[in-house]
PDB file of N, H, CA, C and O in Angstrom:
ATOM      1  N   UNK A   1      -6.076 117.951 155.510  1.00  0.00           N
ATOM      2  CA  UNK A   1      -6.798 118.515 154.378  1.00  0.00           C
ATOM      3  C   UNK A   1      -5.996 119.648 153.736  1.00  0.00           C
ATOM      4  O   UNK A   1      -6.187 119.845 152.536  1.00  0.00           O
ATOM      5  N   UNK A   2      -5.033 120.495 154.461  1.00  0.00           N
ATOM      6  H   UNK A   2      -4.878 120.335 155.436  1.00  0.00           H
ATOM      7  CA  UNK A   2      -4.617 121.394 154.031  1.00  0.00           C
ATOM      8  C   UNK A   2      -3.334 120.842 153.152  1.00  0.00           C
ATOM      9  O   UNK A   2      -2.978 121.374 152.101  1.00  0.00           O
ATOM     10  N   UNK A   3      -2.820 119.917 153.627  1.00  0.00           N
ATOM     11  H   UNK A   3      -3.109 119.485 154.481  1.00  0.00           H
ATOM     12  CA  UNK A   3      -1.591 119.225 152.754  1.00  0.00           C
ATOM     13  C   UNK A   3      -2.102 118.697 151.655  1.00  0.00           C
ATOM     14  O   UNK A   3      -1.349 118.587 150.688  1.00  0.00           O
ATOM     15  N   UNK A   4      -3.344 118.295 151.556  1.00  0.00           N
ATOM     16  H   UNK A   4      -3.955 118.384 152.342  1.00  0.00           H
ATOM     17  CA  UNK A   4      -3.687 117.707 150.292  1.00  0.00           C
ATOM     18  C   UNK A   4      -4.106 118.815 149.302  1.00  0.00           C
ATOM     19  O   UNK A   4      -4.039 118.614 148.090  1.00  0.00           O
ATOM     20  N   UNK A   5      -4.485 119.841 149.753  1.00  0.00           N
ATOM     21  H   UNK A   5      -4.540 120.004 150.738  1.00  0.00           H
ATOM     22  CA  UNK A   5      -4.874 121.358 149.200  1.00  0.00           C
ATOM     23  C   UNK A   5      -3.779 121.387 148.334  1.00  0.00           C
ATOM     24  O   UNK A   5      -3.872 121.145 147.130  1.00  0.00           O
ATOM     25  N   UNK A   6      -2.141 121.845 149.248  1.00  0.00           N
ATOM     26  H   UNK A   6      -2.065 122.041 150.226  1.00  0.00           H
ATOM     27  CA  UNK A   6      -0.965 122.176 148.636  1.00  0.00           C
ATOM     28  C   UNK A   6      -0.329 121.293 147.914  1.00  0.00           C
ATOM     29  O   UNK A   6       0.594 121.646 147.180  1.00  0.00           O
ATOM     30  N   UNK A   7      -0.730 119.990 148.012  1.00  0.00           N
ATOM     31  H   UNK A   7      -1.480 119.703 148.608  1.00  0.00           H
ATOM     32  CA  UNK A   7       0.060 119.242 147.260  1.00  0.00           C
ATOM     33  C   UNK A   7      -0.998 119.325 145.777  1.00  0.00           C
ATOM     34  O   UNK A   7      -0.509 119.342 144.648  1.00  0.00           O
ATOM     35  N   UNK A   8      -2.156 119.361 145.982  1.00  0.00           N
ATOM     36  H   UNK A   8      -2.553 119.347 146.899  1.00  0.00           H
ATOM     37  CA  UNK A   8      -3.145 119.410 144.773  1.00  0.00           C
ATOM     38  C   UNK A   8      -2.457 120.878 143.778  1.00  0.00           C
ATOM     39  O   UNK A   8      -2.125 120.685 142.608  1.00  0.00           O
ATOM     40  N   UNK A   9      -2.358 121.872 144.234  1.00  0.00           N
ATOM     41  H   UNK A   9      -2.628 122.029 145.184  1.00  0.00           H
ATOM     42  CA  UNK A   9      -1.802 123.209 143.605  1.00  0.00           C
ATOM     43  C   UNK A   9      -0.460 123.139 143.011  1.00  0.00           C
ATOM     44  O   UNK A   9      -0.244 123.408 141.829  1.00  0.00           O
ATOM     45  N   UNK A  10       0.394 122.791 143.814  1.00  0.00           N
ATOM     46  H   UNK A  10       0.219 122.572 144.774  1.00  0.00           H
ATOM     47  CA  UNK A  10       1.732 122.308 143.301  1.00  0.00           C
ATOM     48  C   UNK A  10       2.025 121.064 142.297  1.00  0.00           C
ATOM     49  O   UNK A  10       3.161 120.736 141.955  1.00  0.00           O
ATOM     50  N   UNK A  11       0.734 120.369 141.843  1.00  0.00           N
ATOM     51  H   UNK A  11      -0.189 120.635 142.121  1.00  0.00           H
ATOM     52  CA  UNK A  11       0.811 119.479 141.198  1.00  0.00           C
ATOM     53  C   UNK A  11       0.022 119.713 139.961  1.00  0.00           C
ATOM     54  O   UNK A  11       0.284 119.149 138.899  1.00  0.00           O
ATOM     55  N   UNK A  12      -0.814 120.439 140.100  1.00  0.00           N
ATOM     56  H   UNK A  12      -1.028 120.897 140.962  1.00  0.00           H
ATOM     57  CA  UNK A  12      -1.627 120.995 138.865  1.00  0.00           C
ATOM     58  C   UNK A  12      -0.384 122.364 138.398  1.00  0.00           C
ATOM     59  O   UNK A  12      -0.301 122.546 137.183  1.00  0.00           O
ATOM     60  N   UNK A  13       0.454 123.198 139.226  1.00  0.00           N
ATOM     61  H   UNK A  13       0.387 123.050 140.213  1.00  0.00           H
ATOM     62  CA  UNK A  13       1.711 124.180 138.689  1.00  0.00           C
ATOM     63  C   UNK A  13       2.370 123.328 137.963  1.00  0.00           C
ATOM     64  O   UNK A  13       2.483 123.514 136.752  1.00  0.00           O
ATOM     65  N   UNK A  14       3.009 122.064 138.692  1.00  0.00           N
ATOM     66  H   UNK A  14       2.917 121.912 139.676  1.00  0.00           H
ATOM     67  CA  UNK A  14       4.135 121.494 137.995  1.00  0.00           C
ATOM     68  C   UNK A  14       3.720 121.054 136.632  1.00  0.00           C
ATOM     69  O   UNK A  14       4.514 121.190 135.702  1.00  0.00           O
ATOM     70  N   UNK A  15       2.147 120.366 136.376  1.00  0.00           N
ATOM     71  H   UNK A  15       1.501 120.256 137.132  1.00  0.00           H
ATOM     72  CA  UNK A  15       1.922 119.988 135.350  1.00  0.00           C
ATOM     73  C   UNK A  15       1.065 121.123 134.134  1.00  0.00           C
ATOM     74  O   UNK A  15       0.423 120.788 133.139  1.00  0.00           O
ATOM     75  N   UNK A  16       1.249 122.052 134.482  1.00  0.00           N
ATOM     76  H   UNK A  16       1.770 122.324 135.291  1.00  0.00           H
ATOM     77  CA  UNK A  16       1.222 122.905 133.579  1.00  0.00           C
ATOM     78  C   UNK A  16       2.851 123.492 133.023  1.00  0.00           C
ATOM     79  O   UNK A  16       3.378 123.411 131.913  1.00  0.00           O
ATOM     80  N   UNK A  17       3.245 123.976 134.064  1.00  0.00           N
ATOM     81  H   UNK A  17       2.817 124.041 134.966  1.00  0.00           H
ATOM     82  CA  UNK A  17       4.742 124.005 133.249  1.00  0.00           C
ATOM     83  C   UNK A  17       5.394 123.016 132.264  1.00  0.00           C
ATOM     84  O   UNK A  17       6.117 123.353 131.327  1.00  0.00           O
ATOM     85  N   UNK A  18       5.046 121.731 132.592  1.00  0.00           N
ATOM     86  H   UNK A  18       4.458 121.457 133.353  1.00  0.00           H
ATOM     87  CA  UNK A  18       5.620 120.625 132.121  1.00  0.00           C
ATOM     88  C   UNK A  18       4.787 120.491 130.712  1.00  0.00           C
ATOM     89  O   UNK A  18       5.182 119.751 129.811  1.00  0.00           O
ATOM     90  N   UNK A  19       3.592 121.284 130.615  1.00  0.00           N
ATOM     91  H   UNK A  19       3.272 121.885 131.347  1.00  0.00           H
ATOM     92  CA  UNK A  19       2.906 121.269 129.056  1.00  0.00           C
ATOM     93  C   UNK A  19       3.320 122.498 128.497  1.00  0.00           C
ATOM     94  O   UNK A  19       2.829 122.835 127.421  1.00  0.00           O
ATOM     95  N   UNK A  20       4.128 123.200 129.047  1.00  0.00           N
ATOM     96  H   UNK A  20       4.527 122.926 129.921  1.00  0.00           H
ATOM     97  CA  UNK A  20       4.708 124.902 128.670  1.00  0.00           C
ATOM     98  C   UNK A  20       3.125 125.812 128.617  1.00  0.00           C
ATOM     99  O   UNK A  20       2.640 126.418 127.662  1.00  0.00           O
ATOM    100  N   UNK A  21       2.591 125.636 129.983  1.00  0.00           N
ATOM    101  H   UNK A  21       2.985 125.144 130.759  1.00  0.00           H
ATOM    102  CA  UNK A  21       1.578 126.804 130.463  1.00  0.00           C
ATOM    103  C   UNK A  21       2.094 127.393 131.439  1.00  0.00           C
ATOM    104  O   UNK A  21       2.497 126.796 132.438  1.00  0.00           O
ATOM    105  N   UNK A  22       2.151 128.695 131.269  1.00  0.00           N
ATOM    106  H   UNK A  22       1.824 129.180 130.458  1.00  0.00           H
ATOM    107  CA  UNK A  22       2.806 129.372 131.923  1.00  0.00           C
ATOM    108  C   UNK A  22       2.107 129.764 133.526  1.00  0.00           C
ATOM    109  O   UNK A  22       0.904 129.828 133.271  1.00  0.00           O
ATOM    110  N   UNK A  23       2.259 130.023 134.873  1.00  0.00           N
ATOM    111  H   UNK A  23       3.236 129.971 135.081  1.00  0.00           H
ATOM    112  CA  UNK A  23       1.627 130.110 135.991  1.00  0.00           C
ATOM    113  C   UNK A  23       1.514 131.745 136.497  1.00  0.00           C
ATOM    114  O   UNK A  23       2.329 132.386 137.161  1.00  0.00           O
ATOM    115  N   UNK A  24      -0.138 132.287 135.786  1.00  0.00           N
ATOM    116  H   UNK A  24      -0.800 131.767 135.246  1.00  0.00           H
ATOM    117  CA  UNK A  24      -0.030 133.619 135.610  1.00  0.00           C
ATOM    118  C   UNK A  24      -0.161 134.148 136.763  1.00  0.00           C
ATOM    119  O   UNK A  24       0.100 135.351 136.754  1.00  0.00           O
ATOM    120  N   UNK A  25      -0.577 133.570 138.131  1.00  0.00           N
ATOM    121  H   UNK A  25      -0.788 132.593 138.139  1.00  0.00           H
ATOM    122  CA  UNK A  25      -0.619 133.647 139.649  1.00  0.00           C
ATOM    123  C   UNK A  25       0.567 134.156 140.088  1.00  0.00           C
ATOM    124  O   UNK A  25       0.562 134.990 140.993  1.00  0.00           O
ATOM    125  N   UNK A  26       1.973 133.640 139.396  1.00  0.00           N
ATOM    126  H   UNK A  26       1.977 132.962 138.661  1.00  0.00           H
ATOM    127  CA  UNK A  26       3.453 133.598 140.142  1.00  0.00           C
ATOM    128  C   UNK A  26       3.648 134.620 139.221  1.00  0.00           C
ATOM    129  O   UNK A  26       4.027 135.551 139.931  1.00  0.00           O
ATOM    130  N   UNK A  27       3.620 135.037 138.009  1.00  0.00           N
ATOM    131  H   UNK A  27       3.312 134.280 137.431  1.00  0.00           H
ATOM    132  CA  UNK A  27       3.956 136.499 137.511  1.00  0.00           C
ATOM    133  C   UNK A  27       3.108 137.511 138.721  1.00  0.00           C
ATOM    134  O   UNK A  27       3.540 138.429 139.418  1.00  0.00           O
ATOM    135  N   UNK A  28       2.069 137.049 138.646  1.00  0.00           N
ATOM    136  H   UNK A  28       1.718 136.303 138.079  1.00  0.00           H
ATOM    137  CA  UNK A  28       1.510 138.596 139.360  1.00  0.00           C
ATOM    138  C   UNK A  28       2.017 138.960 140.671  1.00  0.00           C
ATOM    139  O   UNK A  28       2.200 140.125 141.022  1.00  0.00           O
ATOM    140  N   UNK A  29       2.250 137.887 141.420  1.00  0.00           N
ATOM    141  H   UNK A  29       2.101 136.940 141.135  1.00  0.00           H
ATOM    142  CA  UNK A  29       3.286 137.711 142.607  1.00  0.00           C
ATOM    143  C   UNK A  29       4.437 138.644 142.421  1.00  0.00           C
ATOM    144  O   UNK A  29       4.487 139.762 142.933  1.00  0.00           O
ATOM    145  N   UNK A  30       5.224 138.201 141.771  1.00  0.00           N
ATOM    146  H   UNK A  30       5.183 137.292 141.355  1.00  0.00           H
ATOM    147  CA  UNK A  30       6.359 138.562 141.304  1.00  0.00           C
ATOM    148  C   UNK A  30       6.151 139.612 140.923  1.00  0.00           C
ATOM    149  O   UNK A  30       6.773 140.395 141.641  1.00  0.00           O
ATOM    150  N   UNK A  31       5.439 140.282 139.932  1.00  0.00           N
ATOM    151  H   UNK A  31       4.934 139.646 139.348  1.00  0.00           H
ATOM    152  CA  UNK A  31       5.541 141.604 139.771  1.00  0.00           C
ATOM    153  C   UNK A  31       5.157 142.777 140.894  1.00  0.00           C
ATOM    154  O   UNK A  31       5.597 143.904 141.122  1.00  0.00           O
ATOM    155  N   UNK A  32       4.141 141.964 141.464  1.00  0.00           N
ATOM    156  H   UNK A  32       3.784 141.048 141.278  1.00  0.00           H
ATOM    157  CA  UNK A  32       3.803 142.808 142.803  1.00  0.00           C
ATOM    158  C   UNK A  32       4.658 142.816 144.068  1.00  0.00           C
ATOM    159  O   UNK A  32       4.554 143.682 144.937  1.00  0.00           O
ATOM    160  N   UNK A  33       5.413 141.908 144.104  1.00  0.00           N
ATOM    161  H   UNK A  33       5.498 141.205 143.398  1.00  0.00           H
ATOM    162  CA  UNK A  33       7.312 142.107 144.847  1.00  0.00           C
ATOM    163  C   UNK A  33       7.858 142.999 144.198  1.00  0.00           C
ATOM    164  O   UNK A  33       7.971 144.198 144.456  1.00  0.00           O
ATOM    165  N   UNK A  34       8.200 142.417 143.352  1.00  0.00           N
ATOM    166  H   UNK A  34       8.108 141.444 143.142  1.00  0.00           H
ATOM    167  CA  UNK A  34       9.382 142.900 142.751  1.00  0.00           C
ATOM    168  C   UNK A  34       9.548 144.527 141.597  1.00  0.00           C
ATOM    169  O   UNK A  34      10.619 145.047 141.283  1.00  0.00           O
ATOM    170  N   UNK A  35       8.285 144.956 141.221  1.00  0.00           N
ATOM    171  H   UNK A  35       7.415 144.533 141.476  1.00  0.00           H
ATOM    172  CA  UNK A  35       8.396 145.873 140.517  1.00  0.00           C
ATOM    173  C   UNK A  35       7.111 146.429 140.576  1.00  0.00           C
ATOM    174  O   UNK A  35       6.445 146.486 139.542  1.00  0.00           O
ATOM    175  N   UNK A  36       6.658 146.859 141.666  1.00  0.00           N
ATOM    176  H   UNK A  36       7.199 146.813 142.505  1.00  0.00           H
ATOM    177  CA  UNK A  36       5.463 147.353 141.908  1.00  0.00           C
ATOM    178  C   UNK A  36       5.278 148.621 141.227  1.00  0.00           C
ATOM    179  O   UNK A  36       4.140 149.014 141.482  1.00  0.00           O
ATOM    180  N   UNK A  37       5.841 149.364 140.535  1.00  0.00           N
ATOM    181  H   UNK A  37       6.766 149.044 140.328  1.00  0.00           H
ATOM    182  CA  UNK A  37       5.770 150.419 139.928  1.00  0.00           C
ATOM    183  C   UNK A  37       5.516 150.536 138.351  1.00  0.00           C
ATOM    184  O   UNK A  37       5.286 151.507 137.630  1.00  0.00           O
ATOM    185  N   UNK A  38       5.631 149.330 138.129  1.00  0.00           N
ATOM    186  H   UNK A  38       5.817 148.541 138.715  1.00  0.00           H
ATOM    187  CA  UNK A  38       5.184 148.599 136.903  1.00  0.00           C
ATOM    188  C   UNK A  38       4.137 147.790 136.726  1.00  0.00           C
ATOM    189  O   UNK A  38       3.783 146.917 137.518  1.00  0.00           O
ATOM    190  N   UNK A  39       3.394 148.182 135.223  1.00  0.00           N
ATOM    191  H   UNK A  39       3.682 148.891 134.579  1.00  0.00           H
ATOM    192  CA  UNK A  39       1.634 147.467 134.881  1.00  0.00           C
ATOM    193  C   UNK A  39       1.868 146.031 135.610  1.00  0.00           C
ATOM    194  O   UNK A  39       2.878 145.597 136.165  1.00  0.00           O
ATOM    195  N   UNK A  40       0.642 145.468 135.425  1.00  0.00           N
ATOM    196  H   UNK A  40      -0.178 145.821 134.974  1.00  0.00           H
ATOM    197  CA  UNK A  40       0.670 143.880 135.068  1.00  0.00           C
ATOM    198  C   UNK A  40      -0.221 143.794 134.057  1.00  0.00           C
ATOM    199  O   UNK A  40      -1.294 144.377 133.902  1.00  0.00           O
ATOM    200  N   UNK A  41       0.397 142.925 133.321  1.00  0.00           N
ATOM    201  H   UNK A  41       1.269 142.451 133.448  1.00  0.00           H
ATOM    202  CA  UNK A  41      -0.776 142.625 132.160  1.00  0.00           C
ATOM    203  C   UNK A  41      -1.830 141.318 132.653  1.00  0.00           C
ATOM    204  O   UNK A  41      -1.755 140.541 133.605  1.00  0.00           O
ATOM    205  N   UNK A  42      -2.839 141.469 131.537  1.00  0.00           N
ATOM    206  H   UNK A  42      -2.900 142.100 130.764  1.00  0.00           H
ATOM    207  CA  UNK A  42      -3.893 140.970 131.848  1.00  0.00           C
ATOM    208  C   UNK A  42      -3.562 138.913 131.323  1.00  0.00           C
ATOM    209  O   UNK A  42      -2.739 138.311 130.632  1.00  0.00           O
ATOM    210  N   UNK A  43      -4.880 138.513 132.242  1.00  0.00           N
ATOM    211  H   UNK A  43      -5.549 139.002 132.803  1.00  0.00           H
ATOM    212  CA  UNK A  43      -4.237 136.787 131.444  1.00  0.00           C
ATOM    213  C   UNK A  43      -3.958 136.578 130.069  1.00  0.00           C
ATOM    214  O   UNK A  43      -3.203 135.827 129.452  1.00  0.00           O
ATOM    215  N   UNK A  44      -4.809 137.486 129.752  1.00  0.00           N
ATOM    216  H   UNK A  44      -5.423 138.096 130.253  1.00  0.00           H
ATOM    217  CA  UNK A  44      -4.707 137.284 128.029  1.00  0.00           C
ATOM    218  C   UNK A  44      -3.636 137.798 127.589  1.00  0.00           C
ATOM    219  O   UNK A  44      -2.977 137.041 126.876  1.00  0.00           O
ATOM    220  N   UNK A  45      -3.120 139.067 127.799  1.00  0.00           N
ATOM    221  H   UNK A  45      -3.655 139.682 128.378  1.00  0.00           H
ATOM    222  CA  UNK A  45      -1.662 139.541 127.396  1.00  0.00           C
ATOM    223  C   UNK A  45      -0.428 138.607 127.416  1.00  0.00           C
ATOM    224  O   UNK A  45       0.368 138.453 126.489  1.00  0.00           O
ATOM    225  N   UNK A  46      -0.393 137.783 129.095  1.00  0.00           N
ATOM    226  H   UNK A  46      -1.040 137.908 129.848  1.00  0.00           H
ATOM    227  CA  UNK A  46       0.309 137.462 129.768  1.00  0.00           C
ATOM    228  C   UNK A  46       0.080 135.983 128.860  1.00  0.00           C
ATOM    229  O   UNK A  46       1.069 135.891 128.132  1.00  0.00           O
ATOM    230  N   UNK A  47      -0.644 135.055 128.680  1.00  0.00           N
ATOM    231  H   UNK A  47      -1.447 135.129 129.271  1.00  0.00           H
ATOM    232  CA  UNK A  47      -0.819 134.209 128.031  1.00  0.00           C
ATOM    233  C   UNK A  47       0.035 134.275 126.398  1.00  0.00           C
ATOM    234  O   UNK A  47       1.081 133.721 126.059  1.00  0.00           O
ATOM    235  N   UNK A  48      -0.807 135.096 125.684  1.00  0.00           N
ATOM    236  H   UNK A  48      -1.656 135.545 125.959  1.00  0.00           H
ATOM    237  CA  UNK A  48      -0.218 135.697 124.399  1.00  0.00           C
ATOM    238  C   UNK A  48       1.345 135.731 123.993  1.00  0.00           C
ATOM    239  O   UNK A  48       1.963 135.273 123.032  1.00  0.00           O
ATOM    240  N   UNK A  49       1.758 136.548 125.255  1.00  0.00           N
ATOM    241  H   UNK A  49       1.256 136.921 126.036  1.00  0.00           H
ATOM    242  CA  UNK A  49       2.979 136.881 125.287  1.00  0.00           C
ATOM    243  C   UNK A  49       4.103 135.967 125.989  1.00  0.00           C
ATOM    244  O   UNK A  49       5.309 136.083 125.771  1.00  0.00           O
ATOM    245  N   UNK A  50       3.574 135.134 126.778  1.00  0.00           N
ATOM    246  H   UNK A  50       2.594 135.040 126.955  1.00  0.00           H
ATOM    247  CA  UNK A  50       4.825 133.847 126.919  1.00  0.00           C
ATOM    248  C   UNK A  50       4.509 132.673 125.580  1.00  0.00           C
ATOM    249  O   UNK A  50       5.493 131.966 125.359  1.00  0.00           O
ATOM    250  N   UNK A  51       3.103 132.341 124.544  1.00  0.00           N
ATOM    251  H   UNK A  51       2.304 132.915 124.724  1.00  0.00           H
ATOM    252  CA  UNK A  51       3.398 131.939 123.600  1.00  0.00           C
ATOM    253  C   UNK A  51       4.095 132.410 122.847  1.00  0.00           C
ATOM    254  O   UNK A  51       4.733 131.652 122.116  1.00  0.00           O
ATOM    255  N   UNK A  52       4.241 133.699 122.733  1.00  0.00           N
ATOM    256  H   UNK A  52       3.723 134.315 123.327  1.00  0.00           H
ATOM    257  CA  UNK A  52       4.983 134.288 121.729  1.00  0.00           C
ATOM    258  C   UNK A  52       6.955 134.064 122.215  1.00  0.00           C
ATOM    259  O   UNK A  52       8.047 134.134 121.651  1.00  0.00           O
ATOM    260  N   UNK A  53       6.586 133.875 123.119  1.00  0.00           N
ATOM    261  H   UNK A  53       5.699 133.818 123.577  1.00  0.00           H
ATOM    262  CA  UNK A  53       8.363 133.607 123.557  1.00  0.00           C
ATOM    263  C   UNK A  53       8.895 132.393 123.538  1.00  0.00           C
ATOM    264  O   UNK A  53      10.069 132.079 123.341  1.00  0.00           O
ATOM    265  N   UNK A  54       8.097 131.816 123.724  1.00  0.00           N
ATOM    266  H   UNK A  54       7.144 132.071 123.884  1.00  0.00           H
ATOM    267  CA  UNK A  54       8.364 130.158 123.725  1.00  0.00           C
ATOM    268  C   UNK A  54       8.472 129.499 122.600  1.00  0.00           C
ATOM    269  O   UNK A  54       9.078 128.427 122.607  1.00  0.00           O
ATOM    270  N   UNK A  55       7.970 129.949 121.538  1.00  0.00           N
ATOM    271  H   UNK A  55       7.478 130.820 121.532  1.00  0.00           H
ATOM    272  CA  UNK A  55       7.763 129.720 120.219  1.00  0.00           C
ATOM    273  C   UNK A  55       8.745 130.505 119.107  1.00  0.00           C
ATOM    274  O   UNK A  55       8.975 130.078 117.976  1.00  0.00           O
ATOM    275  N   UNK A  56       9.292 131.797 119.702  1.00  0.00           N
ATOM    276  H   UNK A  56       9.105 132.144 120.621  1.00  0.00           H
ATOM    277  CA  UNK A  56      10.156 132.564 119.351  1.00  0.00           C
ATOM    278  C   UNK A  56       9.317 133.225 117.933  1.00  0.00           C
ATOM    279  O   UNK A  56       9.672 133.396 116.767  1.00  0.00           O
ATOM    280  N   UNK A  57       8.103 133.479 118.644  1.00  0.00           N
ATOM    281  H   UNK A  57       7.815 133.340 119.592  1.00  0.00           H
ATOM    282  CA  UNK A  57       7.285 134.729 117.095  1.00  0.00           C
ATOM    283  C   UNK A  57       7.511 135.832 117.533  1.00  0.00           C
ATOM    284  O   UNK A  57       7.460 136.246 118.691  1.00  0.00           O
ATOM    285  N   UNK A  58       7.980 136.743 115.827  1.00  0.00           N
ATOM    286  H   UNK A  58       8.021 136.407 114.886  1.00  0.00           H
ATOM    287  CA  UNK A  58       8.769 137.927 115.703  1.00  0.00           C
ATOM    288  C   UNK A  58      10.093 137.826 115.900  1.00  0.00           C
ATOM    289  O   UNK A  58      10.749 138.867 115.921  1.00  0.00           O
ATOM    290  N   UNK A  59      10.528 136.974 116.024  1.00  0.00           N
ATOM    291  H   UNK A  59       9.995 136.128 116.007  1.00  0.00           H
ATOM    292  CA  UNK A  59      12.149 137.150 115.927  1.00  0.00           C
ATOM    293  C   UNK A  59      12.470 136.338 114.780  1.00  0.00           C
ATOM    294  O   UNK A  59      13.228 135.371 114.863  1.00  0.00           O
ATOM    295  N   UNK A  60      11.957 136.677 113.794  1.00  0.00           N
ATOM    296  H   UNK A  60      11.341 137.462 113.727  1.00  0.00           H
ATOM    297  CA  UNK A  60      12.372 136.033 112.315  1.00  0.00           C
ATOM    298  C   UNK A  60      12.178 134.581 111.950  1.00  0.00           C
ATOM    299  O   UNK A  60      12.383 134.049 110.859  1.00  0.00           O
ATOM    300  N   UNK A  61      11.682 133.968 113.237  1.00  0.00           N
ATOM    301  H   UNK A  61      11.515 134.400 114.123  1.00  0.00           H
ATOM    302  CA  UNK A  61      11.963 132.192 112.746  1.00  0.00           C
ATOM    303  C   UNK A  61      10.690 132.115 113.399  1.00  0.00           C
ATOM    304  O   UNK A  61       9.959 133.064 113.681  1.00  0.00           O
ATOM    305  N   UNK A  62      10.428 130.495 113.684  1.00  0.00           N
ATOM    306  H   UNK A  62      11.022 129.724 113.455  1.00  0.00           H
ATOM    307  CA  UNK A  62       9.571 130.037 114.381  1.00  0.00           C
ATOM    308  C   UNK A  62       9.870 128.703 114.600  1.00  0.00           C
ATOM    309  O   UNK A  62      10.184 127.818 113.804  1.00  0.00           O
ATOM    310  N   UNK A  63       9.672 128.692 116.243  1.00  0.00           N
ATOM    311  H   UNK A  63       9.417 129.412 116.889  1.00  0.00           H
ATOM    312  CA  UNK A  63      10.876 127.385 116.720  1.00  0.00           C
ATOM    313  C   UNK A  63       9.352 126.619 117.795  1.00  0.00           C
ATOM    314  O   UNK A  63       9.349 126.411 119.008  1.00  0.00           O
ATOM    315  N   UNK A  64       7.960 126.300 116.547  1.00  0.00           N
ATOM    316  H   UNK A  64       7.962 126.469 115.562  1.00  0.00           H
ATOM    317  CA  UNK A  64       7.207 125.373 117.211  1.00  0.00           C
ATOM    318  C   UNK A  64       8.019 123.845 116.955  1.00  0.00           C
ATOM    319  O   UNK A  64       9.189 123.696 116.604  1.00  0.00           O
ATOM    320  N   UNK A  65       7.188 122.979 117.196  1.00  0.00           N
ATOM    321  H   UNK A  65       6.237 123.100 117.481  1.00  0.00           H
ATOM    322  CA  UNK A  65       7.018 121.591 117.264  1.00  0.00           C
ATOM    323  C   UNK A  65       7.363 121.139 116.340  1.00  0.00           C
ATOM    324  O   UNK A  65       8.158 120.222 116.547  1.00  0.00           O
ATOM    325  N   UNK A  66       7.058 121.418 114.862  1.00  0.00           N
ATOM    326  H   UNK A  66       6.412 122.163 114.694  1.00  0.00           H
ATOM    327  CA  UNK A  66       7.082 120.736 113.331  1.00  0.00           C
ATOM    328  C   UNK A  66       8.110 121.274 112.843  1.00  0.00           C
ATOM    329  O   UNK A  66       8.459 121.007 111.693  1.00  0.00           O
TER     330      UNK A  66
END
């Protein structure tokens, strides 16, 4: 049961990356390693702000889909 747990999580991660959703679980991870002295933003920030990168808004262009 527990392998089917992890394989269920790792398969709902992979297929969000693979739609460019970002996995706001592994930022907070990561920030809480790695730079604990620094905020974390909230889902909504954190959401907001990898559309905004992925899409490249504010840097003069816009590099969606069309």
């Amino acid at each position: 049961m527990r392998d089917l747990m992890a394989l269920k999580e790792w398969s709902v991660r992979a297929a969000r990356l693979m739609v460019g959703i970002p996995d706001y679980q592994t930022y907070v991870e990561h920030r809480q390693e790695q730079h604990p002295d620094k905020p974390i933003m909230s889902y909504g920030e954190f959401f907001v702000e990898r559309q905004n990168a992925r899409f490249a808004v504010g840097k003069g262009r816009f590099r969606g889909c069309c």
